[in-house]
C-alpha positions in Angstrom: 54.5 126.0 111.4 51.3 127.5 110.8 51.7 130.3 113.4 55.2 131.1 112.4 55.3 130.4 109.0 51.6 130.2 107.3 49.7 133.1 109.1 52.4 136.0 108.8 52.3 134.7 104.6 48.7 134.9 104.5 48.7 138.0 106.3 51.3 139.8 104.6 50.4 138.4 101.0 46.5 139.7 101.7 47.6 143.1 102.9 49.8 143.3 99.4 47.3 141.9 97.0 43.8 143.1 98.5 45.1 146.4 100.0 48.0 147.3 98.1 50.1 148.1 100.2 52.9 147.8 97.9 55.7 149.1 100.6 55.6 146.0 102.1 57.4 144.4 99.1 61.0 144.1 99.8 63.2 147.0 97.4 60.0 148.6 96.0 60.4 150.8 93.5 57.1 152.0 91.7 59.2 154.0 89.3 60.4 150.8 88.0 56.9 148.9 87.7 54.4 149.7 84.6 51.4 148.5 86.3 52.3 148.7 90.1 48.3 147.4 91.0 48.7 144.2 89.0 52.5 143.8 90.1 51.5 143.9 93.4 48.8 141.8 93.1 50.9 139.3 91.4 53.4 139.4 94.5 50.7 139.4 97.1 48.8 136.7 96.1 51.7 134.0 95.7 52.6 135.2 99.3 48.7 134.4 100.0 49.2 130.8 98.1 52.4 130.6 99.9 50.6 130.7 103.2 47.9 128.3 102.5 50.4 125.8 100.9 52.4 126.0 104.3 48.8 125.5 106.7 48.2 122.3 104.5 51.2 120.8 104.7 51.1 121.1 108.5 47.7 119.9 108.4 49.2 116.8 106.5 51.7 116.4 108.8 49.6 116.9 111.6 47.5 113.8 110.5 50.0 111.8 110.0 50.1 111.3 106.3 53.3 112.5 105.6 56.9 111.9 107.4 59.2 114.7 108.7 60.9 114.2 105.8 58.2 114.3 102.9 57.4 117.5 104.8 60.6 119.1 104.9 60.7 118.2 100.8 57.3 119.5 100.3 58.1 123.0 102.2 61.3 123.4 100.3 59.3 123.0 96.8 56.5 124.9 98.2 59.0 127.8 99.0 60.1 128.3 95.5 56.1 129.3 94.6 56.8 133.0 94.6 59.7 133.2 92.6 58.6 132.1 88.9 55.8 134.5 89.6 58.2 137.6 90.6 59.5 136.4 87.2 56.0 136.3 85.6 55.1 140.0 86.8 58.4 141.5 86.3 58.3 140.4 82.5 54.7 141.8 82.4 54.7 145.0 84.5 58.8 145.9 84.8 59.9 148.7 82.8 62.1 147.3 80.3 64.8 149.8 78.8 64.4 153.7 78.6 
């Protein structure tokens, strides 16, 4: 888990947030985005929380605190952390209208 799913998160969310490299967000469009630093830093670092959400869960596995299951419930909630703040940055930095 924390090879395949945590590292490639932290990784990716880092070189969104910290280095901006805003291509890496799936169906970018900076014509679309007010503020495309704070957008992307939006984005990057819930990729970034993302990661370390999914290392501590395995960590918690990993010692035994928490069944398969409790894990497989706390990764599917955990999954769902980048999505009300696409939401968030989209209502702050999207373009609305013409």
């Amino acid at each position: 888990m924390v090879f395949a799913g945590a590292l490639p998160c932290i990784i990716l969310g880092y070189l969104i947030a910290v280095k901006q490299m805003r291509g890496l967000i799936a169906g970018w469009d900076e014509s679309k985005i007010s503020n495309p630093e704070k957008f992307a830093k939006w984005i990057g670092y819930s990729v970034l929380t993302l990661g370390l959400l999914i290392g501590l869960i395995a960590f918690i596995w990993y010692l035994g605190l928490v069944d398969e299951i409790g894990m497989t419930i706390l990764l599917c909630v955990v999954s769902l952390t980048p999505i009300p703040c696409l939401l968030i940055a989209n209502a702050k930095y999207g373009k609305h209208g013409s």
